[in-house]
C-alpha positions, -999 to 999 in steps of 0.1 A, spaced: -527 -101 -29 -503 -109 -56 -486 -78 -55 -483 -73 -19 -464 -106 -23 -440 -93 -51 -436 -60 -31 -423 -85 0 -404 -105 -25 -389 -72 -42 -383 -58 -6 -363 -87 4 -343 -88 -26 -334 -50 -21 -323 -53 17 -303 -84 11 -283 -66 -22 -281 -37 6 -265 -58 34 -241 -75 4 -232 -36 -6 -225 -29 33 -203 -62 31 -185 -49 0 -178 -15 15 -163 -31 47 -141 -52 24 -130 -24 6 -118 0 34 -100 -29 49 -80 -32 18 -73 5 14 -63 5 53 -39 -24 41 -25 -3 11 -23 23 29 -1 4 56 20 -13 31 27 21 14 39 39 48 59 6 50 73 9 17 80 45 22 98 43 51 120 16 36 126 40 5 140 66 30 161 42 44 174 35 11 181 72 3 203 77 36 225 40 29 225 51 -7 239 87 9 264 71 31 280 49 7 283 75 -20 302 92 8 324 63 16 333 51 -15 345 92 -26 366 84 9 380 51 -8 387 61 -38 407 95 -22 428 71 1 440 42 -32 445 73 -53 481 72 -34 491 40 -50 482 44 -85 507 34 -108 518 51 -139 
């Protein structure tokens, strides 16, 4: 009887480290769904970045072609 008792005690032990594995692994693919949310997010702010970055290039070529008239010598 001894070892139908540690087999119990051994199958408990395995099905509760299972349920704390099944625990991890729902953990984990919520944090990857987050990364993977913030990186869209960041993303989409780098793009944004590019075009402003784009457009005040272009403006400040458009500046600096309308002082170039009052430059002094």
């Amino acid at each position: 009887m001894p070892e139908i008792a540690k087999t119990s005690e051994l199958i408990r032990e395995i099905s509760a480290s299972s349920q704390e594995q099944a625990q991890a692994g729902v953990r984990i693919n919520s944090a990857v769904q987050n990364f993977t949310q913030v990186a869209r997010h960041f993303a989409g702010i780098s793009d944004e970045v590019a075009q402003n970055s784009a457009i005040l290039s272009h403006r400040a070529e458009e500046l600096s072609e309308a002082i170039s008239y009052f430059k002094t010598e």
